[in-house]
C-alpha positions in Angstrom: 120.1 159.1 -9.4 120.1 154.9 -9.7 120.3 153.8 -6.1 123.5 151.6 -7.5 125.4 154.5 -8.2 124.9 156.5 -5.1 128.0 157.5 -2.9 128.7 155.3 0.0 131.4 157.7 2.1 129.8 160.4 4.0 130.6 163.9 3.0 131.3 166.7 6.7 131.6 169.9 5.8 132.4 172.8 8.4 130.1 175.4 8.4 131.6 179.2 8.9 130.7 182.9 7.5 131.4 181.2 3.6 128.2 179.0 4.3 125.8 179.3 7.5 123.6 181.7 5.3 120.3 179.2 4.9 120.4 179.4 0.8 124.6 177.7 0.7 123.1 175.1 3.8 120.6 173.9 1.4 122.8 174.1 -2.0 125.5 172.2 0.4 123.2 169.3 0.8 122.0 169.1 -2.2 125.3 169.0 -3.8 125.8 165.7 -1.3 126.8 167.1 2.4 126.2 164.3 4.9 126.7 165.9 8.1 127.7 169.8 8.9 130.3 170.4 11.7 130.1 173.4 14.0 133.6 174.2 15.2 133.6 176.1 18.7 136.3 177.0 18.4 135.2 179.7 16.0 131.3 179.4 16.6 129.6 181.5 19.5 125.9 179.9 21.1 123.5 182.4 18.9 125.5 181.1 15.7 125.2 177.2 16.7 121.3 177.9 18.0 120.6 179.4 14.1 122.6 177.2 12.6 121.0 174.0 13.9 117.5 175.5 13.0 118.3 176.3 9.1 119.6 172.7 9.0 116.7 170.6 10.2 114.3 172.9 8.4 115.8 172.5 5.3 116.5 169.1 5.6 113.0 167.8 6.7 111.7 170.1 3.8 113.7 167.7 1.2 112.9 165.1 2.8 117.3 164.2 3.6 118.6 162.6 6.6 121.6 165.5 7.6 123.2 165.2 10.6 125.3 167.8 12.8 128.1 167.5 15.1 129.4 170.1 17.2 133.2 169.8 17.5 134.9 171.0 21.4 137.5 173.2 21.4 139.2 171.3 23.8 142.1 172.6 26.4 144.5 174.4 23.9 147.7 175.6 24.9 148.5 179.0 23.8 150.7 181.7 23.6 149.8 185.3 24.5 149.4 188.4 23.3 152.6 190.6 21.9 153.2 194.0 21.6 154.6 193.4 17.9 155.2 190.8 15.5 158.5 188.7 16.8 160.3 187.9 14.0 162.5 185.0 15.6 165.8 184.0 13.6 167.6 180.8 13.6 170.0 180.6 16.9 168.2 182.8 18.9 167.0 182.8 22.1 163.2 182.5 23.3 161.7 182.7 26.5 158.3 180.9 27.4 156.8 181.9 30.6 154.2 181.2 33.0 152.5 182.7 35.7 152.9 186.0 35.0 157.1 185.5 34.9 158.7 188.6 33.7 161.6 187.6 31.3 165.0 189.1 30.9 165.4 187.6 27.5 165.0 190.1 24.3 162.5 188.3 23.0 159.8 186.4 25.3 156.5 185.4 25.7 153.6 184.0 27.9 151.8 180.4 27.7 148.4 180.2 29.3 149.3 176.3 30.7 151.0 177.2 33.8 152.4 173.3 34.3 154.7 174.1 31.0 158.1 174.0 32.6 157.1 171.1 35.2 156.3 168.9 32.6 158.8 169.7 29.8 162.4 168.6 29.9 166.0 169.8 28.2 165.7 169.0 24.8 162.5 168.6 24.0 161.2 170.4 21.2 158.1 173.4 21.2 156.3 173.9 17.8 154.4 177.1 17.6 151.8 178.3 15.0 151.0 174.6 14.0 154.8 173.6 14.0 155.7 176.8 11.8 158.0 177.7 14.6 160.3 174.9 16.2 162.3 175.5 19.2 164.5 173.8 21.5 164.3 173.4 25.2 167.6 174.4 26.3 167.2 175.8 30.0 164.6 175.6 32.8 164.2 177.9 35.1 161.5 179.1 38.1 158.6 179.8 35.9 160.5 180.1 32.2 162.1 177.9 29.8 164.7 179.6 27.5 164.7 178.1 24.3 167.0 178.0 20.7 164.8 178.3 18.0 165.6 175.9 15.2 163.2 177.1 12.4 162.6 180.7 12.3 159.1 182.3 11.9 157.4 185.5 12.9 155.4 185.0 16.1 152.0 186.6 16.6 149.5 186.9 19.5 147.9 183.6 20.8 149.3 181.2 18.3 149.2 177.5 19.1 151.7 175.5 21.0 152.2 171.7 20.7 154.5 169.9 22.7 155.3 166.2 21.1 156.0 163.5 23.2 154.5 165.8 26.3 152.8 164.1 28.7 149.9 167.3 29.0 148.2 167.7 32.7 144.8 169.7 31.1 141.8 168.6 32.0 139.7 166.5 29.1 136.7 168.9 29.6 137.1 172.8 30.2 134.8 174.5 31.9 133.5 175.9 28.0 133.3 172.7 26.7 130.9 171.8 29.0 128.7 174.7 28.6 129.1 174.2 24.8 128.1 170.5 25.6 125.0 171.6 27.4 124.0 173.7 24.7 124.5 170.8 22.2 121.9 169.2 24.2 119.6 171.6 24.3 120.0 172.4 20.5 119.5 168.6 19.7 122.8 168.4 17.8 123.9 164.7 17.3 127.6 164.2 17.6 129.9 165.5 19.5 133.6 165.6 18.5 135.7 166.0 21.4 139.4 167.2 20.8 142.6 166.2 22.4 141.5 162.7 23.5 144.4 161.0 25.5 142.6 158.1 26.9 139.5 156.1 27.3 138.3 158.0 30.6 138.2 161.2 28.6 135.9 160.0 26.3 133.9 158.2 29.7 133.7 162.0 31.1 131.8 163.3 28.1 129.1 160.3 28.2 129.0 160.7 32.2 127.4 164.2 31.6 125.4 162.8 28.4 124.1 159.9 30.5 123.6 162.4 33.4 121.3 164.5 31.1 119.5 161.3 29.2 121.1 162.9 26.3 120.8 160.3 22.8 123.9 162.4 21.3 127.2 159.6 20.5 130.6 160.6 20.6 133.5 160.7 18.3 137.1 160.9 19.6 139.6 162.9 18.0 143.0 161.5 18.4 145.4 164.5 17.7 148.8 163.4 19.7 151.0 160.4 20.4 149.3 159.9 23.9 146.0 159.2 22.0 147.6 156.7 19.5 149.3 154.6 22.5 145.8 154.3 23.3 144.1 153.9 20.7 142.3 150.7 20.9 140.9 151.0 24.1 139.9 154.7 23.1 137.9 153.2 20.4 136.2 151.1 22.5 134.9 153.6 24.9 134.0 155.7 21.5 131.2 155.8 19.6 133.4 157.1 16.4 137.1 157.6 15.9 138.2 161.0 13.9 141.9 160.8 12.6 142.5 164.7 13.2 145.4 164.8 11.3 146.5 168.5 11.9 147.7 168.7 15.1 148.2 164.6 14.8 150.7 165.2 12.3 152.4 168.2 14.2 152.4 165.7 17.5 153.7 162.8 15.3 156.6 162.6 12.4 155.3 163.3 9.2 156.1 160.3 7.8 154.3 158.1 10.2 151.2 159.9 9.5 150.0 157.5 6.6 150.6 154.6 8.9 148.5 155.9 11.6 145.7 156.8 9.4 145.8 153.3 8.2 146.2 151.5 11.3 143.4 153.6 12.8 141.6 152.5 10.0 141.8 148.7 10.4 141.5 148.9 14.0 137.6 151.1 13.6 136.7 148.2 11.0 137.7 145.5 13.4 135.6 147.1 16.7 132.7 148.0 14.5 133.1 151.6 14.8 133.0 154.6 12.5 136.1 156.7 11.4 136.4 159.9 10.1 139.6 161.3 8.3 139.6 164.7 8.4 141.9 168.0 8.1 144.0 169.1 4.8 141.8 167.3 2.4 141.3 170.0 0.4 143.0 172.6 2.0 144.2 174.7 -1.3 140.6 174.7 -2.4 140.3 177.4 0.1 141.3 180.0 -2.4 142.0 177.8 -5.6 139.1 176.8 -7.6 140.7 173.4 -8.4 143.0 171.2 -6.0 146.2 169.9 -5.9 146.9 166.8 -7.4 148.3 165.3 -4.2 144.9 166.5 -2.5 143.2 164.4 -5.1 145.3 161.5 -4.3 145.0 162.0 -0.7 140.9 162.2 -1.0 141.0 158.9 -2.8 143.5 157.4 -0.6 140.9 157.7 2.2 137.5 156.5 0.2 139.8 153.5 -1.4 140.7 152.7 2.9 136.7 152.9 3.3 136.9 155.7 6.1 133.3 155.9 6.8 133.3 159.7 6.5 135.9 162.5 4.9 135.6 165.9 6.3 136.0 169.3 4.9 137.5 172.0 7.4 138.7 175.5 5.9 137.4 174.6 2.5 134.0 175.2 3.2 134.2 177.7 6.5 135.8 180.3 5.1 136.9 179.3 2.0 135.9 180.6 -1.7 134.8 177.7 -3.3 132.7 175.8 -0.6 130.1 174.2 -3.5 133.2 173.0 -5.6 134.9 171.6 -2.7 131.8 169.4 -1.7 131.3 168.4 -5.7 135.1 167.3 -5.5 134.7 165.1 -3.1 132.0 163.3 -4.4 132.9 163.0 -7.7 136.4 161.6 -6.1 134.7 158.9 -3.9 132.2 157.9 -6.3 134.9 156.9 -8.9 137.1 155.2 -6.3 134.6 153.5 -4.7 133.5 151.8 -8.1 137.0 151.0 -8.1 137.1 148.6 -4.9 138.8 149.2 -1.8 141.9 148.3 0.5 139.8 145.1 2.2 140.2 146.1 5.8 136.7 145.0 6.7 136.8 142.2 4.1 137.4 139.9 7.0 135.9 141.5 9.9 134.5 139.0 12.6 131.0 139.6 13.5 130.9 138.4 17.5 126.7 138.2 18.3 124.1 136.2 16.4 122.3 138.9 15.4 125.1 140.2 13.4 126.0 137.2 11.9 122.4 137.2 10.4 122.5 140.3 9.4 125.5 139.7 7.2 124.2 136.6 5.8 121.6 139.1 4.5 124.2 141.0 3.2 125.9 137.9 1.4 122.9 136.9 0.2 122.1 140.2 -0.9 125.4 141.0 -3.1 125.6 137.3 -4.8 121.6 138.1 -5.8 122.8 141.3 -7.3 119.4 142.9 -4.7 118.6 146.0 -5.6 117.9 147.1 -1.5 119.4 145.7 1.9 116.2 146.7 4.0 117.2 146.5 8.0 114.6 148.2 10.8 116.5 149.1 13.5 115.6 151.1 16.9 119.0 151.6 18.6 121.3 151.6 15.5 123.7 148.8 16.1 122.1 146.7 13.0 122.9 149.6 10.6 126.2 149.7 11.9 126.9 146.1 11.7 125.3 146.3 8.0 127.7 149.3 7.4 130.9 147.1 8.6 129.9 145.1 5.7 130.9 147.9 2.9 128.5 146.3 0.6 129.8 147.8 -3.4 127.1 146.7 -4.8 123.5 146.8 -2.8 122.7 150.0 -0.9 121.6 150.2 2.6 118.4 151.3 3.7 118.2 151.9 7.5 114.4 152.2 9.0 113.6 153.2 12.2 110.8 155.4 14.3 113.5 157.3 16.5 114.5 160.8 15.1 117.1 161.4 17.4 119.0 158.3 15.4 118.1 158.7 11.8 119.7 162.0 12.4 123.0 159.8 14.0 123.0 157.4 10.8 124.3 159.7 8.5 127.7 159.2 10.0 128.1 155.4 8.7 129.3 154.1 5.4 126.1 153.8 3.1 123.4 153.6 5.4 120.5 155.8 3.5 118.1 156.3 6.7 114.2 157.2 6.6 111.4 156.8 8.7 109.0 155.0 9.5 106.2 154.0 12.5 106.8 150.2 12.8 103.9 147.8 13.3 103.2 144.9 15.1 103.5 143.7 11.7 106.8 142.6 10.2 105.6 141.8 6.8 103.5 145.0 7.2 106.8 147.0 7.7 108.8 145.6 4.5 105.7 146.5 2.3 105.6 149.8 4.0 109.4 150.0 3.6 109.5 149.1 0.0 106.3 151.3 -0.7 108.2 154.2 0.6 111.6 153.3 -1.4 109.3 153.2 -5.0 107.7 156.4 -4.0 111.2 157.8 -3.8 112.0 156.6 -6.8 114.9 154.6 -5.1 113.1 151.2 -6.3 110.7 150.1 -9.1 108.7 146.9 -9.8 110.7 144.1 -10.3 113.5 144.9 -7.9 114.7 142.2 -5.9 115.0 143.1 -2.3 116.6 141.1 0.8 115.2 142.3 4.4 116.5 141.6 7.5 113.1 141.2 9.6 111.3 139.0 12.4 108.5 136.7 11.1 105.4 134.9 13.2 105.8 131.6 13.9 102.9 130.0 15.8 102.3 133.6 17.7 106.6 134.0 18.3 108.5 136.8 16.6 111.5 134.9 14.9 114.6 137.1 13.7 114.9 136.0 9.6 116.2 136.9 6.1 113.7 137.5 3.6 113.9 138.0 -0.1 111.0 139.2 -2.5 110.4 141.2 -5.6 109.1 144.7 -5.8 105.2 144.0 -7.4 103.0 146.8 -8.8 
């Protein structure tokens, strides 16, 4: 595959009984996964300890760059269990109680967040079963509210319940999210995706125990309600990457604002430098259609002509039947829009340190040269990052670096290809080391042109420079 051509938005895919089996890991990659995603909501520790084995295996044996995040389940409200199916019509009558409050009402059930009727008011509106069922708060009472329901649906045991608008008192962390967490760290995953982030001191919890551990993992902040999105740019400073979890997001928030938020969210990522995922409903027919919808297809290319850093595949590739297809969909989808050009959010992004404005004068220099590499060396990742802000269209990325633990993380940027390599005292020796290792991949061949953002010796100093040469025999 010409280095040119290759696919600049990262592929996630959800792993799940359709493909945790070692032979569909390693057919997943190879048909372009980027990272695989281990929801706990769903996965138990022996799953995630097997799971993470498989993938570095197979992925050091071809030689790929995958990385994994483990996604928090997060404090979910929920009903409880029911005797039988409650087949709710328009008009009637619903209670929701808590604390163990016996109900008068016909039909009634329990909600494990025990703060439900203290922080709802008259009026406000309940969706159940990912807003399925709506109801209407039309009384309070001790430790019930009675509610009308407005769209009818058959209720079922433990089904989800968001509350829009609803200022939620749940803790950032549960208790199992932090022993998930813990396991994460042991595992060696390398993102974590926490859920249900309302502010910037949630996602400051999470690194508080990653600091307290000396734990390299980053974290990405899903912002699923309309607390999160008041928030948002403070929330993506504290972040290390932004997912726009549009299911419960667009539950929390009216439909039609959804594309809005997805592109604001965008915009403000490119502007702070930091990664941004799009994610649920991509492909969500897929899970039992061999071919999607053409709004899904519109929908896919919507986010790889916005230049989302990543698109992520939930259901599709979990549990679905056509896991392999899914993943070939999405790259044949961003590889066509991406030769297409994008929406030029980042076409004007201000680069604040000096170091970054050097590294995009590499990348300048690099696209008007038509350079067949971008070469950057990097130990803590902020140079890729800054060279993945650029969205170069023409001149891939090549990210190089001694430190495991973040080639694994570099996955999650736009176009960054990461390998390794044990860095010298050297800095010429590294970028003939560099390009030696790009020819041998076949990524590069003699008479390439390739730009290098490296340090050269000047009269015994390291100096921070640009340099440009052609690939020899």
């Amino acid at each position: 595959m010409s280095p040119k051509t290759s696919r600049r938005t990262r592929i996630i895919a959800t792993l799940g009984p359709a493909t945790e089996s070692p032979e569909m890991i390693q057919k997943m990659i190879e048909a372009g996964v980027n990272i695989f995603r281990i929801n706990m909501s769903h996965a138990n520790h022996g799953q995630v300890r097997e799971s993470v084995k498989i993938i570095r295996e197979i992925s050091h044996k071809q030689v790929t760059r995958v990385g994994i995040m483990m996604d928090s389940r997060g404090p979910e409200i929920r009903t409880g269990d029911v005797p039988k199916d409650l087949n709710l019509e328009a008009g009637q009558v619903i209670g929701l109680t808590v604390r163990g409050e016996k109900s008068a009402e016909e039909y009634s059930v329990d909600v494990n967040y025990d703060q439900l009727v203290e922080d709802i008011r008259v009026g406000d509106v309940v969706l159940i079963d990912n807003g399925n069922i709506e109801l209407k708060v039309d009384e309070k009472k001790h430790n019930q509210l009675l509610c009308k329901v407005l769209t009818p649906g058959t209720l079922k045991s433990r089904r989800h319940v968001n509350l829009p608008g609803v200022r939620v008192n749940l803790p950032s962390l549960t208790q199992q999210d932090k022993e998930d967490i813990k396991l994460g760290i042991e595992v060696g995953i390398d993102w974590f995706a926490m859920s249900f982030v309302r502010e910037p001191e949630d996602v400051r919890q999470l690194k508080a125990i990653l600091d307290y551990h000396n734990a390299p993992q980053k974290v990405v902040a899903k912002l699923e309600d309309q607390e999160g999105i008041r928030n948002l740019d403070e929330i993506i400073e504290a972040a290390d990457a932004i997912m726009v979890a549009r299911g419960d997001l667009g539950i929390e928030c009216p439909y039609e604002e959804l594309p809005i938020i997805q592109r604001r969210m965008i915009k403000q990522c490119a502007q702070q430098g930091k990664p941004v995922i799009v994610a649920t409903h991509m492909l969500e027919s897929m899970i039992s259609s061999p071919s999607p919808t053409r709004a899904e297809i519109t929908d896919t290319a919507n986010a790889v002509y916005e230049q989302a850093d990543a698109i992520m595949l939930s259901g599709e590739t979990s549990i679905g039947k056509y896991p392999l297809k899914c993943v070939e969909m999405m790259d044949r989808i961003s590889r066509r829009i991406e030769r297409s050009g994008g929406a030029g959010f980042y076409d004007n992004v201000k680069m604040q340190s000096k170091f970054a404005k050097l590294v995009k004068s590499a990348a300048v220099l690099a696209e008007e040269c038509a350079a067949d590499a971008l070469i950057v060396f990097t130990s803590s990742g902020i140079i890729a990052r800054n060279a993945a802000r650029l969205r170069l269209v023409s001149t891939p990325i090549y990210a190089f670096s001694s430190d495991n633990n973040l080639l694994n993380q570099l996955p999650m940027y736009w176009g960054i290809q990461p390998s390794y390599l044990e860095t010298s005292d050297d800095p010429e020796d590294n970028v003939s080391r560099a390009v030696a290792k790009l020819v041998d991949r076949g990524l590069l061949q003699v008479g390439n042109t390739v730009v290098a953002v490296t340090e050269v010796k000047i009269n015994d100093r390291l100096v921070d420079t640009i340099l440009m040469s052609t690939v020899e025999s």
